[in-house]
N, C-alpha and C positions, 0 to 999 in steps of 0.2 A: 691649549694656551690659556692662560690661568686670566682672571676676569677679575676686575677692581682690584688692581693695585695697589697699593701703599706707595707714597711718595719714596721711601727708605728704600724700594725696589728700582726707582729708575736707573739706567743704566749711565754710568759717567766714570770717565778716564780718571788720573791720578794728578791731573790738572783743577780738578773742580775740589772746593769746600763747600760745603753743604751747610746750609741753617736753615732752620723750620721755622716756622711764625710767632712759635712761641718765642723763639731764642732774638726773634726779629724785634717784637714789640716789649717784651715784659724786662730784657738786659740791658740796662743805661750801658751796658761797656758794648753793647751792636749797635751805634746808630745807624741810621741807613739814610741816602741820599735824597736830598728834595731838595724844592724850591726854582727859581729862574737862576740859569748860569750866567755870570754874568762877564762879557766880552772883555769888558777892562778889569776882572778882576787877576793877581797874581796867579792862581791857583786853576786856570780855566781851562787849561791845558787836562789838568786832570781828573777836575768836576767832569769835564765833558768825555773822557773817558770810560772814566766811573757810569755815568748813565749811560751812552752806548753798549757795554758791557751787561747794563743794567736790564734793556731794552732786548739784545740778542737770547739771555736767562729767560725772559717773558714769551720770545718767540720761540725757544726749543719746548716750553712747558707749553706752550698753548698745542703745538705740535702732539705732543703728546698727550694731551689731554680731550683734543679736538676725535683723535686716534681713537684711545681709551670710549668715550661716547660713543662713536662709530661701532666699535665690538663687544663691547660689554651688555647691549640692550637688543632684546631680539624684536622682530617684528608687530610681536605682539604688546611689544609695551613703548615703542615710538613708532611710527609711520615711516615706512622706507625714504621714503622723500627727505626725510629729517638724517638719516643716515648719510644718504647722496649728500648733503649741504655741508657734513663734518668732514667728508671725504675730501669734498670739494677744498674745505677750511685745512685740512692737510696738506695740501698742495702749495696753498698761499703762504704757510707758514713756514713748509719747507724752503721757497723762496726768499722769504724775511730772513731764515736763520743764514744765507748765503749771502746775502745783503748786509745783514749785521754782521757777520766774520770780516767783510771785505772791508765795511766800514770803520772797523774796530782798527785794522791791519790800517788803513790811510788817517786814521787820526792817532797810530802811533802805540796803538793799544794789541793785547792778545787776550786770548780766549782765558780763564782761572785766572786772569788778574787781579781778581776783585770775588768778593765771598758770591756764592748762588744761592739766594733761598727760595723755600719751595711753596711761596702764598701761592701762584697759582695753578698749581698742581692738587694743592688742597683742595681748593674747592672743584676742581674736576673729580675728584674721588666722590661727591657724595651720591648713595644709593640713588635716588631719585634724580632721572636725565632732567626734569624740571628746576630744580637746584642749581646742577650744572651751568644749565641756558642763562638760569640770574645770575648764578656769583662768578662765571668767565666770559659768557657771549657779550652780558650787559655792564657790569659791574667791571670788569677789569679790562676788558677790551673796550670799555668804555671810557677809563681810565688814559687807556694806550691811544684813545683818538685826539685827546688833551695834552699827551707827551708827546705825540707825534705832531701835535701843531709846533707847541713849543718847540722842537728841535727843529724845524721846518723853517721856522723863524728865526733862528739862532744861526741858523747853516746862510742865511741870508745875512742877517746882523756881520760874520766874520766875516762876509765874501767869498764862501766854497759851498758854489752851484753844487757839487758832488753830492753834499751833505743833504742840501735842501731838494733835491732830485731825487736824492732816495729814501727823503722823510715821507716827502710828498706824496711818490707810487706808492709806499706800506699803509698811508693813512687810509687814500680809496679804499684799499682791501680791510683795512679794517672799519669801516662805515659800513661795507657790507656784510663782514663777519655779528656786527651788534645788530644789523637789519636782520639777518638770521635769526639771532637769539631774541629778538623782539618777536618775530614771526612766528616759531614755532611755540614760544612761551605760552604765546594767548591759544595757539591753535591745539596744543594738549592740552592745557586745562578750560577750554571750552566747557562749560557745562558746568565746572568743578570751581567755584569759586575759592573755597577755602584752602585746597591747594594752591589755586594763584594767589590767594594772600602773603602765604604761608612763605611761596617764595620769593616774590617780591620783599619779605621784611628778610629773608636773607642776603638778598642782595643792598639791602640799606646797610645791611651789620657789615658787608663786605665794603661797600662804600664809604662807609662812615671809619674802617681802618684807614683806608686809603685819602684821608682829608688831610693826613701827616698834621693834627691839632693846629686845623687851623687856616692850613695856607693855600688851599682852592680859593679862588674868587673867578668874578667876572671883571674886574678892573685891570687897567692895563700893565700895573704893573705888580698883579698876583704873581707871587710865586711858580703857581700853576694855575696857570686860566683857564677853566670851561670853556668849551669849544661848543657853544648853543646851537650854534650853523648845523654843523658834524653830526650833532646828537640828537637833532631834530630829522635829520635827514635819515638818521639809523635805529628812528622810532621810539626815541625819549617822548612825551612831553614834556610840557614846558614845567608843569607841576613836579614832575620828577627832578629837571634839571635844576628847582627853585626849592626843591628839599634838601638837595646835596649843597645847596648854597648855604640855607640854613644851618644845619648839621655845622658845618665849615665857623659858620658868622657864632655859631652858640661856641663852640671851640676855641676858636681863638680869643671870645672873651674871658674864657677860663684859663688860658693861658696867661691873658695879658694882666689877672685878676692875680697868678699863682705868682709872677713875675714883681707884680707892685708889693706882695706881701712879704718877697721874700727881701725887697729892697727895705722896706719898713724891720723888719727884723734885722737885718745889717746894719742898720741906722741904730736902733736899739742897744744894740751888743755894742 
C-alpha cells in the first residue's frame, strides 16, 4: 500500500468537484463560505446547506488524513500510542461523516452539492507527523470546534434540537481530537525545541488562512467566534488563542483600509 499520498489520489465518486487551496484562496471567481448564517436572512436555507456540506468535506478528509498518519509513520519515528489516538480519530470521524450525510439529507441537502476542496487533506500530507498534529489536530480541528459551536447555536437559533444535538456530540469529539494533537505535539518534540517552533509557526500559517481576512472574533456577533472555553479545554493557551485574534484584528483592518480606498477612488472617478 503506497504511503503519502497526494490529495489528487483520494478516492471520490462522479459526484464530487474537486479544488485545491490554491484555486480556493488565490481565484476571486472561488469564493468560499464564511461568516454567522443568519436566521432571518433570505438565502439561509442555503448558507446553511453550503456549510453542512462544508463540515461533512472536513470530516471525510480528517478521516483520511487521521488514517494516512496512522500508516504512513512506523514506530520508530512516532510512539505507538500516537498511532492508537489516529486510529481511535478514525473511528469518530467515520461517525461525523454518517452524521453529516444524515444531517445534509434533513436540511434538504445532498453529498457533491457544493465544490470539495482539499485544505485539509493538505496539510495531513506533510512529511513530518509533527506538521501534521499543528496544521489538522490544532489548526483546523481547531477551527472545527468554532464551527461547530457556531452551528450548535444556530440549530438552537431556528428551533431544530436535531441540528443542535448533533453539532453538539461532534464538538466533544472534536476537543478531544485537538487535546490529542496538543498532546502528542509537545511529547515528540520533547527535547527538540526548534522543531516545536518550526511547527507551531505552521500551524499559525494554517490559521492565519483560515481568519477568512478578518472575521474571527471573540464578540458576540463575530462572524465566527472563538470558542475560548473549547480551546482551552483541548490545550490552546490563552496566548495562542490571543494571537489568532490578533492575526484576525490586523486583517480586517486591512480590509477595512482596502474597502475605504477603494470608496475614495470611486468618489474620484
Amino acid at each position: 500500500m503506497r504511503k503519502n499520498i497526494p490529495p489528487s489520489a483520494l478516492a471520490r465518486d462522479s459526484r464530487f468537484n474537486r479544488q485545491t487551496s490554491e484555486q480556493r484562496f488565490s481565484d476571486p471567481r472561488n469564493p468560499f463560505e464564511v461568516g454567522k448564517i443568519d436566521p432571518a436572512a433570505e438565502d439561509v436555507a442555503d448558507r446553511a446547506r453550503r456549510r453542512m456540506h462544508g463540515i461533512f468535506v472536513g470530516e471525510i478528509q480528517a478521516l483520511e488524513g487521521a488514517g494516512r498518519t496512522a500508516y504512513d509513520f512506523s514506530t520508530e519515528e512516532v510512539p505507538y500510542e500516537l498511532k492508537l489516538d489516529m486510529a481511535r480519530q478514525c473511528w469518530d470521524e467515520a461517525r461525523h461523516c454518517e452524521i453529516s450525510i444524515k444531517l445534509a439529507e434533513h436540511m434538504g441537502g445532498e453529498l457533491g452539492e457544493y465544490v470539495e476542496n482539499t485544505t485539509l487533506f493538505e496539510a495531513a500530507c506533510h512529511k513530518d507527523p509533527v506538521f501534521r498534529l499543528a496544521g489538522v489536530n490544532r489548526a483546523l480541528e481547531g477551527l472545527a470546534i468554532d464551527v461547530f459551536t457556531q452551528m450548535r447555536d444556530f440549530g438552537t437559533e431556528m428551533g431544530d434540537p436535531i441540528l443542535h444535538y448533533c453539532e453538539d456530540y461532534m464538538l466533544a469529539d472534536e476537543v478531544t481530537h485537538v487535546r490529542m494533537g496538543s498532546k502528542w505535539l509537545r511529547a515528540v518534540t520533547e527535547g527538540d525545541a526548534e522543531r516545536r517552533k518550526a511547527a507551531l509557526e505552521f500551524q499559525k500559517v494554517v490559521d492565519g488562512l483560515f481568519n477568512f481576512r478578518g472575521q474571527r472574533g471573540e464578540e458576540a456577533d463575530a462572524p465566527i467566534r472563538l470558542a475560548r472555553k473549547f480551546r482551552n479545554m483541548a490545550g490552546f493557551t490563552d496566548d495562542e488563542v490571543d494571537h489568532i485574534l490578533e492575526t484576525s484584528l490586523k486583517q480586517r483592518s486591512e480590509v477595512e483600509a482596502e474597502r475605504m480606498a477603494a470608496e475614495i477612488l470611486a468618489e474620484a472617478g
